[in-house]
KEGU-587738 format. One record per residue (C-alpha): residue in three letters; x, y, z; residue number from 1. Coordinates in nm, 4 decimals. Example, Ala and Ser with C-alpha at 12.3 -4.5 7.8 and 13.67 -1.06 7.14 Angstrom:
% KEGU-587738
ALA,1.2300,-0.4500,0.7800,1
SER,1.3670,-0.1060,0.7140,2
This chain:
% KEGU-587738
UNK,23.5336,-7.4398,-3.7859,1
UNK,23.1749,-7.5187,-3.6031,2
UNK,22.9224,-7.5811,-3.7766,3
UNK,22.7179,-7.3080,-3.5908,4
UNK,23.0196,-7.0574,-3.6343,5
UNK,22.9575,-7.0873,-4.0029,6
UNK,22.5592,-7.0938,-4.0060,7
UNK,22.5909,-6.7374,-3.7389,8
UNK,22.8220,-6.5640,-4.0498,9
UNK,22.5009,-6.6163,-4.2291,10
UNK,22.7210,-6.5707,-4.5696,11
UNK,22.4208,-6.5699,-4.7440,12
UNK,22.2787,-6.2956,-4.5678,13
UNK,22.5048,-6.0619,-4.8023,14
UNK,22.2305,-6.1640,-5.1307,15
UNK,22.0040,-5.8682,-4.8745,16
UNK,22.2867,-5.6279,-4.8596,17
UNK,22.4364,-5.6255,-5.2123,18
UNK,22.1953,-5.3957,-5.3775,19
UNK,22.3945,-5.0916,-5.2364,20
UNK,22.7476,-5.2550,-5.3540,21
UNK,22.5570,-5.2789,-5.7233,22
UNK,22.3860,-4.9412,-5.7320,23
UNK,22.7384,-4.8026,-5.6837,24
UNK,22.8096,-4.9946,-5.9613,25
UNK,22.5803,-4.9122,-6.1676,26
UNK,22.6589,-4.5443,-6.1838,27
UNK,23.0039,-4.5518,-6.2059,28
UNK,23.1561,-4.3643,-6.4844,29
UNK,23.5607,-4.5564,-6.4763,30
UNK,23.5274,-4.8658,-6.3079,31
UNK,23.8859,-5.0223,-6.1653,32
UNK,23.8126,-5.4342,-6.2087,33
UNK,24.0509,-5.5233,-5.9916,34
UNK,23.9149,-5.2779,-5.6796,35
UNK,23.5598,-5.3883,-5.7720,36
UNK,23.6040,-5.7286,-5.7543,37
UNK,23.8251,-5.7115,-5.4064,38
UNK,23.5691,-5.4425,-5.2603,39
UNK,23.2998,-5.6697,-5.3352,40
UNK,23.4640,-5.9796,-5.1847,41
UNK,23.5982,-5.7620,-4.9035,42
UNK,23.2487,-5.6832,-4.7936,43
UNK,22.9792,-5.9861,-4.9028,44
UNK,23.2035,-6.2529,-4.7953,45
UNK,23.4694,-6.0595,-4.4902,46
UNK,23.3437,-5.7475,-4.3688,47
UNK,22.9630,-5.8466,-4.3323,48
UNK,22.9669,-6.2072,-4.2298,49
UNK,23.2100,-6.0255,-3.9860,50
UNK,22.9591,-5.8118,-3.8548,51
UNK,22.7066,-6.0974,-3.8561,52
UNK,22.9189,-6.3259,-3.6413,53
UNK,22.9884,-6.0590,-3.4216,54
UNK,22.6527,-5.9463,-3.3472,55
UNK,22.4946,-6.3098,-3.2935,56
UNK,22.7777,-6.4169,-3.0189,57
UNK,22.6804,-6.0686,-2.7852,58
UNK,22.3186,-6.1509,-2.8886,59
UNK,22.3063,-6.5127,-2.8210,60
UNK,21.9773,-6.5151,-2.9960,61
UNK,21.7461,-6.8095,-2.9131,62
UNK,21.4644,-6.7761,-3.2119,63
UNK,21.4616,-6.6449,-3.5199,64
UNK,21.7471,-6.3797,-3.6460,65
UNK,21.7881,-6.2774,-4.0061,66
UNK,21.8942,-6.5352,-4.2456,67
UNK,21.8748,-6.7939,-3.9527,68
UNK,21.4999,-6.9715,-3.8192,69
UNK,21.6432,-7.1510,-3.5665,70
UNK,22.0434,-6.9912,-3.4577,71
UNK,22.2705,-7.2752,-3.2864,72
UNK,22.4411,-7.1631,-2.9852,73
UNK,22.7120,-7.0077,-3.0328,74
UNK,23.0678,-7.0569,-2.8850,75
UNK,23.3663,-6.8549,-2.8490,76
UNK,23.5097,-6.9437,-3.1713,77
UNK,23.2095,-6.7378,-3.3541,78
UNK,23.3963,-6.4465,-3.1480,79
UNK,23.7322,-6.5114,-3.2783,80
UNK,23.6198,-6.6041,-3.6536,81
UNK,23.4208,-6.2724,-3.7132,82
UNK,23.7798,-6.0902,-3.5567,83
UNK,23.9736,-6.2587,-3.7915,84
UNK,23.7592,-6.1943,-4.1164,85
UNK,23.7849,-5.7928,-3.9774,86
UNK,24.1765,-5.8248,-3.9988,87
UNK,24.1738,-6.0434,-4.3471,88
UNK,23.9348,-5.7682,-4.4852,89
UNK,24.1568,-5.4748,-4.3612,90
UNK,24.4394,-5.6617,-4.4705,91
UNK,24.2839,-5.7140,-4.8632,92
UNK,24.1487,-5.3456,-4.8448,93
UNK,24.4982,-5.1939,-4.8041,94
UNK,24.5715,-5.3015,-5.1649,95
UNK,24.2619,-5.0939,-5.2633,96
UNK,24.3520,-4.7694,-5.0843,97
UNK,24.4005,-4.6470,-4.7632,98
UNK,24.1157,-4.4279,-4.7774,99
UNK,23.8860,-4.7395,-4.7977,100
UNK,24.0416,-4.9480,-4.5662,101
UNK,23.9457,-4.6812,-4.2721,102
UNK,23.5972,-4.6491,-4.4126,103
UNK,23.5745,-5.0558,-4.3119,104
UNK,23.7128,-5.0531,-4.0289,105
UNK,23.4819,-4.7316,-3.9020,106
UNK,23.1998,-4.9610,-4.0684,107
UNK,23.3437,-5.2325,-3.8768,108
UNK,23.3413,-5.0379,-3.5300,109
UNK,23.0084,-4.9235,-3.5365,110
UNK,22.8713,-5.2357,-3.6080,111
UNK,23.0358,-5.3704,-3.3179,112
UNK,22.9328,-5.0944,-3.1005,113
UNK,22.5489,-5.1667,-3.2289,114
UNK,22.5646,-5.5169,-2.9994,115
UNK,22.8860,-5.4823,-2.7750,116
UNK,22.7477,-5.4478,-2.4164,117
UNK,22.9128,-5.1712,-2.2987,118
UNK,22.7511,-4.9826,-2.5594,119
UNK,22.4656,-5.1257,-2.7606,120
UNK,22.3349,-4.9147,-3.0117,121
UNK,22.0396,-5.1747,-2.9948,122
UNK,21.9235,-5.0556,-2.7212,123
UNK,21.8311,-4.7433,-2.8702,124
UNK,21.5751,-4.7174,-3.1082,125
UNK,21.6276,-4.3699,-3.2714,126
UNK,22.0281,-4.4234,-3.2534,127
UNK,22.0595,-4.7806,-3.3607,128
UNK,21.7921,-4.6625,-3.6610,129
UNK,22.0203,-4.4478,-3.7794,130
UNK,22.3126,-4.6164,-3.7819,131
UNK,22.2072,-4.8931,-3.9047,132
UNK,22.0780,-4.6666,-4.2189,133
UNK,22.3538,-4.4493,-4.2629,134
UNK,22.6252,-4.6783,-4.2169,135
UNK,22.4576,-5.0174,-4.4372,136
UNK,22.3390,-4.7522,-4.6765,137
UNK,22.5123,-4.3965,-4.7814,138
UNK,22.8492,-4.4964,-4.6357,139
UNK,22.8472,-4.8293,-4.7589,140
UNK,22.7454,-4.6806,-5.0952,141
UNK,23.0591,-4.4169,-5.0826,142
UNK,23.3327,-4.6713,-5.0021,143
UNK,23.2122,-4.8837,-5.2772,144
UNK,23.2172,-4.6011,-5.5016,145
UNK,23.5987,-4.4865,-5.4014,146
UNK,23.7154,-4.8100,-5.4280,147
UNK,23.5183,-4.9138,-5.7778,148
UNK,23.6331,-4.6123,-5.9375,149
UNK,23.9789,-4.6097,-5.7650,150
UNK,23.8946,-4.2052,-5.6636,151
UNK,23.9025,-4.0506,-5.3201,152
UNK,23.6114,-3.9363,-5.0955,153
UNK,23.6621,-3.5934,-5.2031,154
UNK,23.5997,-3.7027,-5.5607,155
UNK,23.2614,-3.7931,-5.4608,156
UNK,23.1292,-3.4631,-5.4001,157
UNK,22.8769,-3.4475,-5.6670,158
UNK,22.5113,-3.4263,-5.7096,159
UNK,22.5474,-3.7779,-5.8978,160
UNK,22.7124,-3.9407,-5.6505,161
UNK,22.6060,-3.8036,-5.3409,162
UNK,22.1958,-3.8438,-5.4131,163
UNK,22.2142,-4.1771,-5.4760,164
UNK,22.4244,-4.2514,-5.1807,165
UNK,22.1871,-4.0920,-4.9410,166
UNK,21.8551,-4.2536,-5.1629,167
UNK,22.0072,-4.5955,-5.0536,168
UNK,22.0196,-4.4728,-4.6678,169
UNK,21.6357,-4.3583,-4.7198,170
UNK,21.5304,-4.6667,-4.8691,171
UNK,21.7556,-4.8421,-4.6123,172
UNK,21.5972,-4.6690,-4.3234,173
UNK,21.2382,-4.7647,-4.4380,174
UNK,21.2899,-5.0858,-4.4320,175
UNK,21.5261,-5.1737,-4.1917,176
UNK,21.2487,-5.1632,-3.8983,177
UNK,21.0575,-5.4407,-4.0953,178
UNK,21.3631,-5.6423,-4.0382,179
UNK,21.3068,-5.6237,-3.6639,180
UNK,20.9110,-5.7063,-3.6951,181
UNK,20.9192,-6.0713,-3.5409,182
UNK,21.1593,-6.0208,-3.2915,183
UNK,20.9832,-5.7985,-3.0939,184
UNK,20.9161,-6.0319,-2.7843,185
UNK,21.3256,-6.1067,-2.8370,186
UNK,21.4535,-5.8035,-2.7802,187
UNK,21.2385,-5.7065,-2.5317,188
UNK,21.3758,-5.9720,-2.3125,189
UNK,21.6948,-5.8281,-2.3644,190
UNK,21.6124,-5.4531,-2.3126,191
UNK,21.6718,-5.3728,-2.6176,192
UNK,21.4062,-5.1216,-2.7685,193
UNK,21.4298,-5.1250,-3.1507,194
UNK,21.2060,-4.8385,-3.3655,195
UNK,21.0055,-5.1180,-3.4851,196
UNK,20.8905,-5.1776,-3.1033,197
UNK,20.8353,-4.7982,-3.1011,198
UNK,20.6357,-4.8078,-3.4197,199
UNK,20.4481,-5.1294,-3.3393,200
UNK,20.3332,-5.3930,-3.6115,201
UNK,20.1200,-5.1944,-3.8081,202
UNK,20.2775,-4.8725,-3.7572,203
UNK,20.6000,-5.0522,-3.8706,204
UNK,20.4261,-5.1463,-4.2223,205
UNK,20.2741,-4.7698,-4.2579,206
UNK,20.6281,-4.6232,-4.1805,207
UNK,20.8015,-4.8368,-4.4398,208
UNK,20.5311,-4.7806,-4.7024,209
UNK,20.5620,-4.4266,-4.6827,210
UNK,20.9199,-4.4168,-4.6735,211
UNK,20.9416,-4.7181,-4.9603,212
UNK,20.7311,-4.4147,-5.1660,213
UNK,20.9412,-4.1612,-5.0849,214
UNK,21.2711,-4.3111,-5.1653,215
UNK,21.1047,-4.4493,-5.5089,216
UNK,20.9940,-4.1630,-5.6025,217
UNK,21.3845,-4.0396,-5.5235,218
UNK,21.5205,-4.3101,-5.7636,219
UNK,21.2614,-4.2870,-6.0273,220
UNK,21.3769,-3.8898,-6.0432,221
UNK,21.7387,-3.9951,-6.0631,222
UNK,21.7340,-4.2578,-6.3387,223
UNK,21.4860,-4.0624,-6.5368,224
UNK,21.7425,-3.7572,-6.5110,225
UNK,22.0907,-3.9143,-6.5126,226
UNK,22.0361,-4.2287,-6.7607,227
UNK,21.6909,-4.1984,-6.9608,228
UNK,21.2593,-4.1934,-6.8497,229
UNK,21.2573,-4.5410,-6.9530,230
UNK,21.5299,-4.6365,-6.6997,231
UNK,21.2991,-4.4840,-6.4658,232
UNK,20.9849,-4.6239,-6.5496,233
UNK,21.2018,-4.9497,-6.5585,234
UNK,21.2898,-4.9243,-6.2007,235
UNK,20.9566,-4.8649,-6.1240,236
UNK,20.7994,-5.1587,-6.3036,237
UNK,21.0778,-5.3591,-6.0905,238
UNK,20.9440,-5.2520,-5.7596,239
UNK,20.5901,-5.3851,-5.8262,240
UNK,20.6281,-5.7572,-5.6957,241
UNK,20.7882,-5.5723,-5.4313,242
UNK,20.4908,-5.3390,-5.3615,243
UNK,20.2284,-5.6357,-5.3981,244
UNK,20.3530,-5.8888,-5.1849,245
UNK,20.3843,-5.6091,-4.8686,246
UNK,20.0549,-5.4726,-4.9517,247
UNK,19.9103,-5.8346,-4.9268,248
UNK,20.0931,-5.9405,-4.6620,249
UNK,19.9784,-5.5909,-4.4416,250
UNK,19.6033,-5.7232,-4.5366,251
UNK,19.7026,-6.0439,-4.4130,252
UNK,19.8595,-5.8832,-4.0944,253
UNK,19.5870,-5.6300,-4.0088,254
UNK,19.3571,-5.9935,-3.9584,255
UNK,19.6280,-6.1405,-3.8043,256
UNK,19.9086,-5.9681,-3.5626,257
UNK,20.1053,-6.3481,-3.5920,258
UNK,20.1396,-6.3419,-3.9620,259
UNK,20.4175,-6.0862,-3.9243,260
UNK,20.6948,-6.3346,-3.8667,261
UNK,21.0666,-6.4538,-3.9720,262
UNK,20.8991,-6.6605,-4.2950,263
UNK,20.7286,-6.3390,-4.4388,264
UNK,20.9996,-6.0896,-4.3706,265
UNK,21.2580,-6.3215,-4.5066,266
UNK,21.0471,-6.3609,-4.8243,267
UNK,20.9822,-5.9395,-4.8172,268
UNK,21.3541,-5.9274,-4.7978,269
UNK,21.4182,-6.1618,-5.0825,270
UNK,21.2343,-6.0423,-5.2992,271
UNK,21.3295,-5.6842,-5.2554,272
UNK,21.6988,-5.7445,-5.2710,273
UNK,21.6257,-5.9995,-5.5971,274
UNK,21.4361,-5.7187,-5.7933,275
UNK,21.6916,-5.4278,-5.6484,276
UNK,21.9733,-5.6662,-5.7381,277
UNK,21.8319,-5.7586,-6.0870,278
UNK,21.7808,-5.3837,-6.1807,279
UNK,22.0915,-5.2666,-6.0859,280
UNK,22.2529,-5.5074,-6.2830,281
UNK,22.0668,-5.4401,-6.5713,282
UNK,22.1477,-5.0619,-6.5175,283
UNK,22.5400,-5.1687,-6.4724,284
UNK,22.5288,-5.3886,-6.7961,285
UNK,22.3186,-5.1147,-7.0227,286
């Protein structure tokens, strides 16, 4: 394998997405160990690098992309490689359930369909929004679920299960424009129009805040009810490096329009998914 095939699966690009794998952990009642260790492998190390691979070869990005400052070409290989990880994870997901092996694949479609030319979900910013947040966050969160707990999606039909799942697509939808913040002059060269193009810089920090608030406010009603206040309050305390790094990197912005770049929103996103992670874990273990 190429070098640049392997740096464009950006493997460790997963560390951003595992939060919603780990919050269905967390508040699952009879977990299966065998389908939660396949379902996670299936999807941090098949199904998303997959996705990534996929999406950089119709991109052909030439600066900065997530998890990547400066993306090699990329060759047909990266093509063939993401196709092949796609089969491999349908393949493994079989031997958790049928039910979840469709769920992948649909997961797998769209996020073709989000860069495939004859499509392009990109290229619409209220569609490609949405699909991004739905798909990466409540649907994500109910396949992980069904295959963790070995149930089927009809089993999930429950306050407890559903609020959380559609919490991760709020949160998910907040801050998915921020991930599109520096590549503004990128995708316009495309024709892509992204909601964070839409929104603008600043209006891309004010939309996230409000909807980081909202969606906090979601989980910090959740834990409190379903597992104690001081889970709550917990969760909260969690978010605050979260909450003061953005707000000091908005002051930083509102001086400067070039300070919202791939180096801050990589370290937004890392912290984020390292406190998200970190809690969930916590709430998994207790």
């Amino acid at each position: 394998m190429k070098k640049s095939t392997l740096l464009h699966l950006r493997i460790p690009f997963s560390f951003f997405l595992l939060p919603v794998y780990l919050l269905a952990l967390a508040v699952s009642e009879s977990i299966n160990t065998q389908n939660a260790l396949l379902s996670f492998f299936v999807l941090h190390f098949l199904i998303y690098p997959a996705s990534n691979g996929y999406n950089s070869y119709f991109d052909k990005d030439e600066k900065s992309i997530g998890g990547l400052k400066n993306p090699p070409s990329v060759s047909k290989e990266l093509y063939y490689v993401s196709l092949i990880l796609d089969i491999i994870g349908l393949i493994i997901g079989w031997f958790i359930s049928m039910e979840f092996t469709v769920m992948i694949l649909i997961y797998g479609l769209i996020s073709k369909a989000y860069s495939h030319p004859s499509i392009r979900l990109k290229k619409f910013p209220i569609t490609g929004w949405l699909a991004a947040g739905i798909f990466q966050g409540y649907f994500t969160f109910i396949l992980s679920y069904i295959a963790i707990n070995d149930l089927s999606v009809a089993d999930t039909l429950q306050w407890n299960i559903q609020f959380p799942g559609v919490l991760s697509t709020l949160l998910l939808l907040g801050s998915y424009p921020m991930t599109q913040i520096y590549q503004h002059g990128e995708d316009a060269k495309r024709g892509d129009i992204t909601i964070s193009q839409k929104l603008g810089i600043l209006g891309t920090f004010h939309f996230t805040s409000i909807s980081f608030l909202i969606s906090s406010a979601g989980f910090f009603y959740f834990f409190s009810k379903e597992f104690s206040m001081m889970n709550g309050l917990i969760f909260l305390a969690a978010m605050g490096p979260v909450l003061i790094y953005f707000s000091l990197w908005y002051l930083r912005v509102r001086k400067d329009r070039n300070v919202a770049d791939f180096e801050s929103t990589m370290r937004l996103n890392f912290i984020s998914s390292l406190m998200l992670n970190g809690f969930f874990i916590y709430l998994a273990i207790s």
